[in-house]
C-alpha positions in Angstrom: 74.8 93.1 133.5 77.8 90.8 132.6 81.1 91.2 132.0 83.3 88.8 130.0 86.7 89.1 127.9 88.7 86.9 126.6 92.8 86.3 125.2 92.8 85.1 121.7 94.7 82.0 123.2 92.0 81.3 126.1 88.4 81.2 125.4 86.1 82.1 128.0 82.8 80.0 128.0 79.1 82.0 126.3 77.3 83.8 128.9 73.3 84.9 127.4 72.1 88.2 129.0 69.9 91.3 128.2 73.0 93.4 127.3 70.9 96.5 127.9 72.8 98.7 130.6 70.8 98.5 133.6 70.3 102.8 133.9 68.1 102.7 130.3 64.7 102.4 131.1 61.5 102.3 129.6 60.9 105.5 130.4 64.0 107.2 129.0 64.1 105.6 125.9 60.3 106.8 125.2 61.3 110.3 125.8 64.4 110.0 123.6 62.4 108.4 120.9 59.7 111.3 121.0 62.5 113.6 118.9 62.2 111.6 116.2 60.0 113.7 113.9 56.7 112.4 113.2 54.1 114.7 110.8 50.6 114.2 112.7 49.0 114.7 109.6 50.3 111.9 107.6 48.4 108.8 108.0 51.1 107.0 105.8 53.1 106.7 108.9 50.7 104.5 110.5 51.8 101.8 108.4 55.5 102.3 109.0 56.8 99.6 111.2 59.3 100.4 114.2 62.8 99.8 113.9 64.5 97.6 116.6 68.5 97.0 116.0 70.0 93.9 117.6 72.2 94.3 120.4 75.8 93.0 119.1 76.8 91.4 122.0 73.8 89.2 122.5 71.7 89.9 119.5 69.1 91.2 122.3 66.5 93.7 121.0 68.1 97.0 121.6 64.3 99.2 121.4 61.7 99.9 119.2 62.3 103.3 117.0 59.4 105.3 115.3 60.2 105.2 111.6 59.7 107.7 109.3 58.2 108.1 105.7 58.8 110.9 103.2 56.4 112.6 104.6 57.4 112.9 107.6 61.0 114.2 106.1 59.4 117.1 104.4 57.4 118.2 107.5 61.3 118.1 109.2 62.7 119.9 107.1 59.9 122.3 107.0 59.9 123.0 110.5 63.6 122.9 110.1 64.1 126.2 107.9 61.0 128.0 110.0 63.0 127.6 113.3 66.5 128.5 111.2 65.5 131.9 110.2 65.3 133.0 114.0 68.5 131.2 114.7 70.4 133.1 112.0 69.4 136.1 113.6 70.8 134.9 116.4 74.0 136.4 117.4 77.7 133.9 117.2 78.5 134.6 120.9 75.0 132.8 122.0 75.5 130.3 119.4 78.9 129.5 120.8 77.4 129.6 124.3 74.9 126.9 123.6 77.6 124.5 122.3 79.7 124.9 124.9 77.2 124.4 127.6 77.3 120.9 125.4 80.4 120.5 125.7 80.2 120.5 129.5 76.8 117.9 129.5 78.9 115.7 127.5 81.8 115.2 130.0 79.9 115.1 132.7 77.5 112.2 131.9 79.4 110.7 129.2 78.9 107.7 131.4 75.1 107.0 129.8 76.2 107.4 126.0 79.4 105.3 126.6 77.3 102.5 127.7 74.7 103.3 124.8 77.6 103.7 122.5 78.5 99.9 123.4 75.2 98.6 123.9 74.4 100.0 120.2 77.7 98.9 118.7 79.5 96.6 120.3 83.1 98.2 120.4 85.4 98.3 123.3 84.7 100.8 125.6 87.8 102.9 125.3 86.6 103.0 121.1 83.7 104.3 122.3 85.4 107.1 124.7 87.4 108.3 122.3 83.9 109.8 119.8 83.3 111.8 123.2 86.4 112.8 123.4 86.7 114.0 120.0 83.1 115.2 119.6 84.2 117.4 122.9 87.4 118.8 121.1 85.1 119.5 118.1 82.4 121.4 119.8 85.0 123.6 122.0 87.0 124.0 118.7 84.1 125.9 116.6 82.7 127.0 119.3 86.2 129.1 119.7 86.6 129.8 116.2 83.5 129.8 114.0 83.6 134.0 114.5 87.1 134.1 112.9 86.4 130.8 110.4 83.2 133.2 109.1 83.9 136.5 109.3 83.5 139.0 107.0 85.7 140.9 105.2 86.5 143.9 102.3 87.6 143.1 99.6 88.9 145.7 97.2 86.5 147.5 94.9 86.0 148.4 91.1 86.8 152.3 91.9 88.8 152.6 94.5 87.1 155.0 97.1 84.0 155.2 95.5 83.1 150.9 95.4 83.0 149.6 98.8 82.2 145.7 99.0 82.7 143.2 101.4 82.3 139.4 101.5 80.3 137.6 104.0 79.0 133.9 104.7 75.2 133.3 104.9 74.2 129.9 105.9 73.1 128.0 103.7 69.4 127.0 105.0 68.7 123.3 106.2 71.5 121.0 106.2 70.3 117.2 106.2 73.2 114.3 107.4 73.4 111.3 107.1 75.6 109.4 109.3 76.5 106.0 109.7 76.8 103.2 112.7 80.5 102.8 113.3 80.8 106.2 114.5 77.1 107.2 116.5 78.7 110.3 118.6 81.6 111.5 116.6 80.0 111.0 112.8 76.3 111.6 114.2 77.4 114.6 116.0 80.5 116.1 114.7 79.4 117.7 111.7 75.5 118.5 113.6 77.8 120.8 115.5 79.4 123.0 112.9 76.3 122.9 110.8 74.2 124.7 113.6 77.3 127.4 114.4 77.0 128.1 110.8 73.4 129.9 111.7 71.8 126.7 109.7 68.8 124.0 110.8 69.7 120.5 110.7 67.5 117.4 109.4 69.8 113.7 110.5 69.1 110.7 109.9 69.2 108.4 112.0 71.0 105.0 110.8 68.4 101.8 112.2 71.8 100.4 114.4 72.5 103.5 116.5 69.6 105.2 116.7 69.6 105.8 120.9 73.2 107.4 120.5 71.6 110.3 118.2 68.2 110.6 120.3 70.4 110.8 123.6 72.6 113.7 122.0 69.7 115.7 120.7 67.9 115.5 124.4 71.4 117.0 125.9 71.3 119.7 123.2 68.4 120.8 123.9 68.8 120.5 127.6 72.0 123.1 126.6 70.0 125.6 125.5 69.2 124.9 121.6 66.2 126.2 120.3 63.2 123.6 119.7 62.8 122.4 116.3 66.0 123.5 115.1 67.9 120.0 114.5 65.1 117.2 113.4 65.7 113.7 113.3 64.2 111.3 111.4 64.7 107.6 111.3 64.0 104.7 108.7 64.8 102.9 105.5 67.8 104.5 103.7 66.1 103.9 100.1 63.3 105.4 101.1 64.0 108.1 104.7 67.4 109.3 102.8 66.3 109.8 99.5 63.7 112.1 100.5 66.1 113.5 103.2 68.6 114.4 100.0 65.1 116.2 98.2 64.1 118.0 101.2 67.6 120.2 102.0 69.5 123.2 101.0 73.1 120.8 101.6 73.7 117.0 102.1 76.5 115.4 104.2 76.6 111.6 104.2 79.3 109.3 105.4 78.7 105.9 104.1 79.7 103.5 101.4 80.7 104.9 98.0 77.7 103.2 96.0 75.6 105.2 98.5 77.7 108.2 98.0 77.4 107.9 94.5 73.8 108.0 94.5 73.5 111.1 97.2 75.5 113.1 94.4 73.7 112.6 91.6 70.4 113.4 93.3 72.3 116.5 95.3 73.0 117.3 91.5 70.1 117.5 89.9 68.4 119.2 92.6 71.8 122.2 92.3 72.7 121.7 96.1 75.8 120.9 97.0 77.1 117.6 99.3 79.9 116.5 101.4 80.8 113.1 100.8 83.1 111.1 103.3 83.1 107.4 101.3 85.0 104.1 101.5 88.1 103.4 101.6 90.8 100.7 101.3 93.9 102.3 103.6 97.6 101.3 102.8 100.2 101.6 105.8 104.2 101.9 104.1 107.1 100.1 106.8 110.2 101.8 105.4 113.4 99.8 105.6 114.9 102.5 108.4 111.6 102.2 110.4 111.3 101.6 114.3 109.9 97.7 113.4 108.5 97.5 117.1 107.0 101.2 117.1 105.5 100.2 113.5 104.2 97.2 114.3 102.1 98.5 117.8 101.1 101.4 115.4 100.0 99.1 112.9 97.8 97.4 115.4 96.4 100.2 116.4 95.7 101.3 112.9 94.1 97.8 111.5 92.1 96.6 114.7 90.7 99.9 116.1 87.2 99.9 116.4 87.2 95.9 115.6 88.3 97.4 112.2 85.4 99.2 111.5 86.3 102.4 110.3 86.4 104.5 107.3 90.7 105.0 107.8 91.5 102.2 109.7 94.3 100.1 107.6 93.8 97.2 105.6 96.9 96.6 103.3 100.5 96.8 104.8 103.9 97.1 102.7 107.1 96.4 104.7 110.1 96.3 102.8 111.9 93.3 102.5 114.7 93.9 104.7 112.6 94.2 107.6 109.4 92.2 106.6 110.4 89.0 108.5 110.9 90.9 111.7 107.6 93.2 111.5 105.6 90.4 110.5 106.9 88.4 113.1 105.9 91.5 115.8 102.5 92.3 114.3 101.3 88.8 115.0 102.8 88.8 118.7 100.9 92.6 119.5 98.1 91.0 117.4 97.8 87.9 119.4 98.1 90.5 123.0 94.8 91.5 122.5 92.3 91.0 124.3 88.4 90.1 123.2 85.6 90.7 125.3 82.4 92.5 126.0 83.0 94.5 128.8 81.2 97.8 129.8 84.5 98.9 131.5 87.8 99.4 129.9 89.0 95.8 130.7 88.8 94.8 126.9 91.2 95.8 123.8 88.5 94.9 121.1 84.5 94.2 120.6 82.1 92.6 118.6 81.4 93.5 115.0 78.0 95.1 114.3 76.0 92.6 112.9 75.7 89.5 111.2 76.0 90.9 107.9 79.3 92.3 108.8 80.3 89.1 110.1 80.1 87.5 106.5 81.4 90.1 105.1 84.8 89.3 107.1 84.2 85.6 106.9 84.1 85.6 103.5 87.3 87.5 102.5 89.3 85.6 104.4 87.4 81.7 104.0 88.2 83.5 99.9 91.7 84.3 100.1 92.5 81.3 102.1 90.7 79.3 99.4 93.1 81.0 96.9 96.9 80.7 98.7 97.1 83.0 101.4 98.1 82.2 104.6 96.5 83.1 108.5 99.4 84.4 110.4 97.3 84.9 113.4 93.4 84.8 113.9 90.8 83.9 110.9 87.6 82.5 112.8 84.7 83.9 114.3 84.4 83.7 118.3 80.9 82.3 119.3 82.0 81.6 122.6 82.7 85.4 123.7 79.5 86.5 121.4 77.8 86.1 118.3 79.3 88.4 116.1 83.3 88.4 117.7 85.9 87.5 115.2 89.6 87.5 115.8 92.0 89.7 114.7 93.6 88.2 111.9 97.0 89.1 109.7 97.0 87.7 106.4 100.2 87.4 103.6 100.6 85.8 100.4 97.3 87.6 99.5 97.5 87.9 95.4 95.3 90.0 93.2 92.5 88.0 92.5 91.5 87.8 96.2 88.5 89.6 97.2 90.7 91.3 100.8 93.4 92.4 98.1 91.0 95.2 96.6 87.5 95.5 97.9 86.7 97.2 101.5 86.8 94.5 104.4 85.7 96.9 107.4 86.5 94.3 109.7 89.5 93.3 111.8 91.7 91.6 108.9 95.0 93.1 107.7 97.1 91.8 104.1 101.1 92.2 104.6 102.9 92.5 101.1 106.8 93.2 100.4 108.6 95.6 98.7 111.5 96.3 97.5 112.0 100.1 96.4 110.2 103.1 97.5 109.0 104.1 94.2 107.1 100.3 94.3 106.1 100.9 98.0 104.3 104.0 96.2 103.2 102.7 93.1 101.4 99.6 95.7 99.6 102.4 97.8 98.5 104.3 95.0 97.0 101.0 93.6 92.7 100.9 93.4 90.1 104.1 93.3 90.7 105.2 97.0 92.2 107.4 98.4 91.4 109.0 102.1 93.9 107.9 104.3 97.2 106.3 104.2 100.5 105.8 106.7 104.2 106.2 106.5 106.4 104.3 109.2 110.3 106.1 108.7 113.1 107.2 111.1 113.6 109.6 108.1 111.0 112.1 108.6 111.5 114.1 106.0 111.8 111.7 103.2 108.6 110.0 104.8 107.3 113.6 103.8 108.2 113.6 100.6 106.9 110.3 99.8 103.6 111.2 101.2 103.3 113.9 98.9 103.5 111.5 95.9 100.1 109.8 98.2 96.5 110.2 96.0 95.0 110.0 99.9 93.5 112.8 101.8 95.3 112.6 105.0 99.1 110.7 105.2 100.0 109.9 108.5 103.8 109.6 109.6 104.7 107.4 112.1 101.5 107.1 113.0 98.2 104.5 111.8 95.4 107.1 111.6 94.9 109.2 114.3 97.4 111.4 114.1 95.5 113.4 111.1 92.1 112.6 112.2 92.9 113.7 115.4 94.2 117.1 114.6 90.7 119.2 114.3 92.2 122.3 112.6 93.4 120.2 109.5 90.6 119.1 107.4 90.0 115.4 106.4 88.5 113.9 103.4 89.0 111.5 100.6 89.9 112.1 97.2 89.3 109.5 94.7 86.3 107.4 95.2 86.8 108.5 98.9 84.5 111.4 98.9 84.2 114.7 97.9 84.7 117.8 100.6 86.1 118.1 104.4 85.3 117.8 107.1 87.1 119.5 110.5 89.0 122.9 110.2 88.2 125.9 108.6 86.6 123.8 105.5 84.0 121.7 108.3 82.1 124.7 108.7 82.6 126.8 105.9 81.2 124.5 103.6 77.9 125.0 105.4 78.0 128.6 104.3 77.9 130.6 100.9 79.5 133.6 100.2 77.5 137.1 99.5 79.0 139.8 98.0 77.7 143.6 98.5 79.0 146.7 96.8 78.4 149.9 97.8 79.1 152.4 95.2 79.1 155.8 95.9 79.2 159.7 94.4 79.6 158.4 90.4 77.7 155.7 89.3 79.9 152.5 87.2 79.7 153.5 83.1 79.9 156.7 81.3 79.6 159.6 83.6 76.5 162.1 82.3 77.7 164.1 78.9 80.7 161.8 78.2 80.5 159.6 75.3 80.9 155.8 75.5 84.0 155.6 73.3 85.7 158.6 75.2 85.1 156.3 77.9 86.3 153.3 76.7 89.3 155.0 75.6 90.1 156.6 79.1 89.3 153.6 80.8 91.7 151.4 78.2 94.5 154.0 79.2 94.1 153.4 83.0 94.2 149.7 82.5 97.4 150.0 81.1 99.0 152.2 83.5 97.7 149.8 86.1 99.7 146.8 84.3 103.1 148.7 84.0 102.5 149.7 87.5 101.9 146.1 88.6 98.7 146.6 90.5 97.0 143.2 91.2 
C-alpha cells in the first residue's frame, strides 16, 4: 500500500495503486456484504445490478455491494418489527450492556474501520478517527443515560387520590435512516445507536460510497451481543431503496441535502410518521474586532478545511471586521497554506481527497464562477492531479459579491469567502443572510457579548471561540438546524427521545369521573364550577 502527501507549495509526483488496505480480503467483504438484506423470494432482485463505489484516492473499484429493490425493503422492515417486539421486552440494563460491549469492539479494532473509513472516503486519517471517537462517546453516553432520558413518571391526576396516571415512552416500532458518505461511522452509526436503546428495530440504508463502513459496524454489533435481525440494511438507488425505505417505517431520520430532505417530509407526511431531518447548510464564522486574530484564524482553519470541507457545519462564509481583516486574512492564508495534502493511511497528512468526481466539479465550478466574476484566490483554487484524482487545495476566496454561485449556495468542499464588516449589528444581519441555519461561530475576547450576539443567530448550534466542534462535540446538547437546516435533534436527551412516544395511563379508583349515582348533572356541574374556582383563588396549577 502507498503512502504519499504533499505541501501545497511542493508537489509530490502520481503514484497508481490498488488503494485497498491490504487486511480486506475477499473473504471478509463477502461476509460483511451478506447483512445486506436480500428477500429470497423476490425475483426482482435478480435484475438489480451490484453497486461498486470508486476508491477516492485512485478511483480503484472499492467492492461489489448487493443492491436492493423495494421489495427487499419491505421484507426488512418486516423482519425488522418481528425481531423488535422481543427486543422491547427486553430489559434497559441488557440493552445498555450490548452497546457497551460496542463500545469496547470499537476501540479495540478501530484500526480496520479507520482504514475502511479512508479507503471509502478519502479523508485524512485523524478525520476519520475522530467518527470513532465520537461514535464511542455516543454509545457510552446512552448507554449511561437512556434509563433516566426515558423513564417514566406520575404526573398529577384529575381527582387527586382517586386518578393515578403516569407517563411513559414506548418505542416507536421500526426506525429506517438514511445516512450519508461524509460521515460513514459517526452519521451511519450515531443515531443506529440511540434508536435500538429506545427498544426500537432499525432499517439503514446504506449510501453506494460507504457501504463497507456500515456492513463492518453491523458485523461488530452483532458480534456484541445484538439480537439477529434487529437492525437491517439495505443498499441501492436513493430514488428508488429510500423511497420505499421512507414507506416501509414507523420514523425516518435522514441526513442529506435539503431537496432530499424536502422530499423525505412530505412522504413522512402523508404516511402520519414523523422524521428527523439534519439538511444543508451554508455556515457563517463572525471575527469580532477584540478577537485573538491568530487563535481565530487556526480555528477558522479548522472550521473551513475539516474533513476536505465536507461537512454539514463546516464554515463557508467568514466576516472579520475591518479593523482586523487585513491581519486575519493575512494569517488564514499562511495556516491555510501549512497544510499538508496527501493520501496517507497514517496520520502523516492534514487533509484528503474529496469523494468523487462529482464533488470535484462541484468545487471547481464555484470557484472557476466567482473568479470569472471579480473575486480573488488568496491561496489555493486548483485541483491536484498529481497527489490524486479528486485532491483540490484549500482555497480562501475575497471580493466574492452576490451574484456568485460560493456567495449563497452549499460548496461542501474546501473553499472559504472572507467578507468585512463594520458594525456588529451588520456582522449579524450578514450571518443571518440565506435559508440556513444549523451552525454558525463567534470569534471574541468578550465572551459574553459573543453570547449575546449568538442569541440574535437563526442557527442551531453557535460556537464561541470555536469553528464547529465545540457544539457538535458536546453529546448532552442536542444539534440540529433550523431553517432549511432540518427539522429535529439529534444527541442529548432529544437523540433518543424522539425515537419514542409518550403513553399515558390513568388509573382511577373508588368513584368513577362524572356524576356520582343519584346526583343530578347540574348539581354536579354546579359543585364542580365551585371547586374550580376555589382552586384559582388558591393558585393551584
Amino acid at each position: 500500500m502507498s503512502t504519499e502527501q504533499d505541501s501545497m507549495q511542493a508537489p509530490s509526483p502520481p503514484v497508481a495503486t490498488d488503494s485497498r488496505p491490504p487486511w480486506v480480503t475477499d473473504e471478509l467483504i463477502r461476509q460483511w456484504c451478506a447483512w445486506v438484506h436480500r428477500d429470497e423470494t423476490c425475483r426482482e432482485q435478480r435484475a438489480a445490478e451490484p453497486l461498486t463505489a470508486l476508491a477516492p484516492f485512485d478511483l480503484s473499484p472499492v467492492a461489489p455491494v448487493p443492491s436492493c429493490v423495494p421489495q427487499d425493503v419491505e421484507s426488512a422492515a418486516a423482519a425488522a418489527a418481528a425481531a423488535q417486539r422481543q427486543w422491547a421486552r427486553t430489559p434497559v440494563a441488557r440493552r445498555t450492556e450490548i452497546v457497551l460491549a460496542f463500545h469496547d469492539l470499537l476501540l479495540d479494532r478501530q484500526h480496520q474501520v479507520l482504514d475502511l473509513i479512508q479507503w471509502e472516503t478519502g479523508k485524512a486519517r485523524y478525520h476519520a478517527w475522530q467518527e470513532v471517537a465520537q461514535v464511542a462517546t455516543l454509545a457510552r453516553h446512552y448507554a449511561r443515560r437512556t434509563g433516566r432520558y426515558l423513564a417514566a413518571h406520575r404526573v398529577r391526576g384529575m381527582i387527586p387520590a382517586l386518578t393515578r396516571v403516569k407517563q411513559s415512552r414506548v418505542p416507536r416500532g421500526v426506525v429506517g435512516i438514511v445516512s450519508p458518505w461524509n460521515y460513514p461511522l459517526y452519521l451511519g452509526v450515531g443515531d443506529v445507536l440511540p434508536a435500538l436503546l429506545a427498544g426500537n428495530g432499525v432499517v439503514s440504508k446504506a449510501d453506494p460510497q460507504t457501504a463497507l463502513t456500515l456492513l463492518w459496524t453491523r458485523a461488530l454489533l452483532n458480534e456484541a451481543g445484538l439480537p439477529a435481525g434487529l437492525w437491517r440494511i439495505v443498499a441501492g438507488d436513493g430514488a428508488v431503496v429510500g423511497t420505499a425505505l421512507v414507506d416501509a417505517v414507523d420514523f425516518v431520520c435522514f441526513t442529506g441535502s435539503t431537496a432530499t430532505g424536502r422530499t423525505v417530509a412530505e412522504r413522512a407526511a402523508r404516511r402520519l410518521i414523523g422524521a428527523s431531518l439534519e439538511l444543508g447548510g451554508k455556515n457563517p464564522l463572525i471575527v469580532r474586532e477584540d478577537a485573538d486574530v491568530a487563535a481565530a484564524a487556526a480555528g477558522t482553519a479548522v472550521a473551513v478545511f475539516a474533513n476536505t470541507g465536507q461537512m454539514c457545519i463546516h464554515v463557508e462564509r467568514v466576516y472579520a471586521h475591518e479593523k482586523v481583516y487585513d491581519a486575519f486574512r493575512d494569517e488564514l492564508v499562511r495556516v491555510t497554506e501549512s497544510l499538508r495534502l496527501g493520501r496517507s493511511y497514517d496520520y502523516a497528512c492534514d487533509l484528503g481527497s474529496l469523494v468523487s468526481a462529482a464533488q470535484l466539479a462541484v468545487v471547481e465550478a464555484h470557484v472557476e464562477d466567482a473568479v470569472a466574476k471579480g473575486a480573488r484566490v488568496l491561496t489555493g483554487g486548483r485541483a491536484r492531479p498529481d497527489i490524486g484524482p479528486l485532491f483540490y487545495e484549500p482555497t480562501v476566496l475575497e471580493d466574492v459579491t452576490p451574484e456568485m454561485d460560493v456567495c449563497a449556495l452549499e460548496t461542501f468542499g474546501p473553499v472559504v469567502s472572507l467578507y468585512r464588516y463594520a458594525t456588529d449589528d451588520e456582522a449579524l444581519s450578514l450571518a443571518n443572510r440565506g435559508a440556513y441555519g444549523l451552525s454558525a461561530s463567534i470569534w471574541s475576547r468578550n465572551t459574553r457579548e459573543a453570547a449575546g450576539m449568538a442569541g440574535l443567530i437563526r442557527s442551531g448550534s453557535v460556537n464561541i471561540n470555536d469553528g464547529a466542534a465545540a457544539a457538535a462535540g458536546s453529546i448532552e446538547a442536542e444539534m440540529g438546524g433550523m431553517g432549511d437546516s432540518g427539522l429535529g435533534r439529534r444527541h442529548g436527551a432529544e437523540g433518543i427521545r424522539k425515537y419514542t412516544q409518550t403513553q399515558t395511563v390513568a388509573v382511577q379508583r373508588l368513584l368513577p369521573l362524572g356524576p356520582p349515582p343519584g346526583q343530578s348533572a347540574q348539581s354536579f356541574v354546579r359543585r364542580t364550577n365551585g371547586q374550580l374556582a376555589l382552586l384559582r383563588r388558591l393558585r393551584v396549577r
